[in-house]
N, C-alpha and C positions, 0 to 999 in steps of 0.2 A: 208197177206204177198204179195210184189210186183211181180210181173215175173222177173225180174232181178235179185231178191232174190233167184227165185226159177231156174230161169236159171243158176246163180251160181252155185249151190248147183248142179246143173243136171252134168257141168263141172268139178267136183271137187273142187270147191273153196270153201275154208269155213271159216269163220268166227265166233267167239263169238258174239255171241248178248247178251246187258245186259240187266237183266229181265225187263218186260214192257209187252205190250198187245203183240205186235208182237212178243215176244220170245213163249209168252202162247200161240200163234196161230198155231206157229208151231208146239211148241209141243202137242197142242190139236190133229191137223191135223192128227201127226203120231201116236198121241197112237191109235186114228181110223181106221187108214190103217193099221198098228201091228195086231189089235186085231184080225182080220180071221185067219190068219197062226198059231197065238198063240193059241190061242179056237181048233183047229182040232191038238194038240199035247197032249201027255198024260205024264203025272208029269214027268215019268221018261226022254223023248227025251225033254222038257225047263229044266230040270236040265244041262242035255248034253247038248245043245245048249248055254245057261249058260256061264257053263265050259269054251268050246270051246271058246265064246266070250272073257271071259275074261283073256284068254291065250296067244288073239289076240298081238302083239306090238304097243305101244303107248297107 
């Protein structure tokens, strides 16, 4: 992913990307960084969190 990509994204900016290496990279990236916070919750608080998320608007 370029820094400008990722400077975007730090700003708010967002974008679709269609699928490609670079879309898989990002999302490689973050299931990585996901996966500590999610690993130290226990079924019931990612169900709630879950929820919560998809409550979110938009």
């Amino acid at each position: 992913m370029s820094d400008t990509v990722e400077r975007r994204a730090h700003r708010g900016e967002h974008r679709e990307l269609p699928d490609g290496p670079q879309r898989q990279a990002i999302e490689l990236k973050t299931d990585r960084r996901a996966a500590g916070p999610y690993a130290v919750l226990t079924a019931e608080e990612r169900l709630t969190m879950l929820a919560d998320l998809a409550a979110l608007p938009g």
